[in-house]
N, C-alpha and C positions, 0 to 999 in steps of 0.2 A: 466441581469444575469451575474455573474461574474464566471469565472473560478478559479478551484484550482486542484493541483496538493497534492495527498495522499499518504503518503509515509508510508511504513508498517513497523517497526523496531522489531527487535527480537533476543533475545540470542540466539538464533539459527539460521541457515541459514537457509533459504527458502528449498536448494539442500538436507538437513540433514534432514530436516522435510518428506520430500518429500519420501527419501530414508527408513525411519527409519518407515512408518509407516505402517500398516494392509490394505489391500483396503478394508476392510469394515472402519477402521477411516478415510482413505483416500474418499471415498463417501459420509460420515458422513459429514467432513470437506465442501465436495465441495457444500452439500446438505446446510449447512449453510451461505456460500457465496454467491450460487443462490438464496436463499430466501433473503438476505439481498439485493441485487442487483434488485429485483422484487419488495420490499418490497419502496427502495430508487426512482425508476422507473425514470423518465427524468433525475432526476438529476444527473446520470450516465453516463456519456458523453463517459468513457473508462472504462469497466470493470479493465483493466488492465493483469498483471501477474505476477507471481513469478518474480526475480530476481535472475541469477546464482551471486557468487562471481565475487567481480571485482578490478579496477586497478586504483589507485591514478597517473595521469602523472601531474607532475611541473615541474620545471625550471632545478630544480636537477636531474630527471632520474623518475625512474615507484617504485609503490610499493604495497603489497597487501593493499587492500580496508579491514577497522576494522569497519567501520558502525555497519553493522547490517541490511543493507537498504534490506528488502526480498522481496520486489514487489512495485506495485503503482497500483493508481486508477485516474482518473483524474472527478472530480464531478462541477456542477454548482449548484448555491446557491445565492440568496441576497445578504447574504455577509457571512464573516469568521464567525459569528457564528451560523447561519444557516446551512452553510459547518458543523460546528463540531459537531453538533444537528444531524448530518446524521450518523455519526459515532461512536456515543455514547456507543451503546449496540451491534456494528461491532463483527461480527467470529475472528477476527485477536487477542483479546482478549484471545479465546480460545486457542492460542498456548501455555502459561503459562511461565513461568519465568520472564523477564522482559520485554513485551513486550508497545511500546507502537505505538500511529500514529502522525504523523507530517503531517498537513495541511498547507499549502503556497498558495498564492494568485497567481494566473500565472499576472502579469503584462502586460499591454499594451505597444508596442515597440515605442518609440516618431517617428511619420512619417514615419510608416508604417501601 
């Protein structure tokens, strides 16, 4: 089994969602994550978590983060389309405007 790292992207921040919503939509939400997470079972290796806003650092100096990146999951799978087979019909969808997932294969480190 191979690793990948899920990255949740959304016009909105994670923090904004979070802030902005009812605790009954806030239950709602978390009720559709556990059941997808129960639903996906071993292959969930990291549930994961939100994501606050963050920090670009390069060569040049720091600057705000414009992603989008609002959480992560980290899942195992055969391979990458197996991995995307798990996320297909994912709660992250439900956040509405443009959201979408980004799956990545965690690589093996040479000799290590």
């Amino acid at each position: 089994m191979a690793k990948f790292v899920v990255l949740y992207i959304g016009s909105m921040s994670a923090e904004s969602q979070i802030a902005e919503s009812t605790p009954e939509q806030a239950e709602a939400g978390m009720k559709a994550w556990t059941d997808w997470a129960a639903k996906t079972g071993d292959a969930l290796i990291d549930f994961g978590t939100p994501l606050g806003t963050g920090k670009v650092v390069s060569f040049s100096g720091v600057s705000e983060a414009t992603t989008g990146v609002g959480g992560y999951s980290i899942l195992q799978a055969d391979d990458l389309d197996a991995a995307v087979d798990l996320v297909k019909d994912h709660p992250h969808f439900m956040s509405g405007g443009e959201t979408t997932i980004q799956i990545y294969p965690a690589l093996d480190i040479p000799g290590m």
